[in-house]
C-alpha positions in Angstrom: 96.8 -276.9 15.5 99.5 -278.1 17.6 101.7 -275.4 18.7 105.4 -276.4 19.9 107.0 -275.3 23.1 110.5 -273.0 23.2 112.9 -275.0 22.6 111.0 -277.2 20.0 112.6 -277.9 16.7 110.5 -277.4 13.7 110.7 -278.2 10.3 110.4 -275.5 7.6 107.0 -276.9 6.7 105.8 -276.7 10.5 107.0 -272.8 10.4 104.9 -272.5 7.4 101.7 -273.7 9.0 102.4 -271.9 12.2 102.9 -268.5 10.0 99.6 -269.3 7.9 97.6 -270.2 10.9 98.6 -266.6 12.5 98.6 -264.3 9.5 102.1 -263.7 9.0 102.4 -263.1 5.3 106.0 -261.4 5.2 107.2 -264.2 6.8 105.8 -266.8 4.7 107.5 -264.8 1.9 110.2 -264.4 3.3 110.9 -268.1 4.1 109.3 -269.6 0.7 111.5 -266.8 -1.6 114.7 -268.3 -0.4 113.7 -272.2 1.4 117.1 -273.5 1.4 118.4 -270.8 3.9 115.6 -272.2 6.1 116.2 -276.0 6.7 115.1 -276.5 10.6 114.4 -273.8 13.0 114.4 -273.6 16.5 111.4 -272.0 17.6 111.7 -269.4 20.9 110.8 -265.9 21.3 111.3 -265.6 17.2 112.8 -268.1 14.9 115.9 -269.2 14.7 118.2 -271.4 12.0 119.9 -274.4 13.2 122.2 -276.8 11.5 121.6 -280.3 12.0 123.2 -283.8 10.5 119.7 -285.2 9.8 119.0 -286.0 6.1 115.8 -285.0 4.6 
């Protein structure tokens, strides 16, 4: 597993694996019961949305 740095963008699916790989359940809920509110996130002390112009 590959683990980003702060500041690294990661894709939804990334933040899935990364939640899997630790245990976090609730937050694999959380994100999978509503996807589109999570497109990218900006990974630092906890995740955070970002809005970018990139297609997917």
């Amino acid at each position: 597993m590959n683990l980003p740095e702060i500041g690294d963008i990661v894709t939804t699916k990334e933040a899935l694996e990364l939640c899997r790989y630790f245990g976090l359940d609730y937050l694999i809920e959380r994100i999978e019961s509503d996807s589109e509110r999570y497109w990218e996130l900006l990974f630092s002390r906890r995740f955070t949305r970002i809005h970018t112009d990139r297609v997917k």
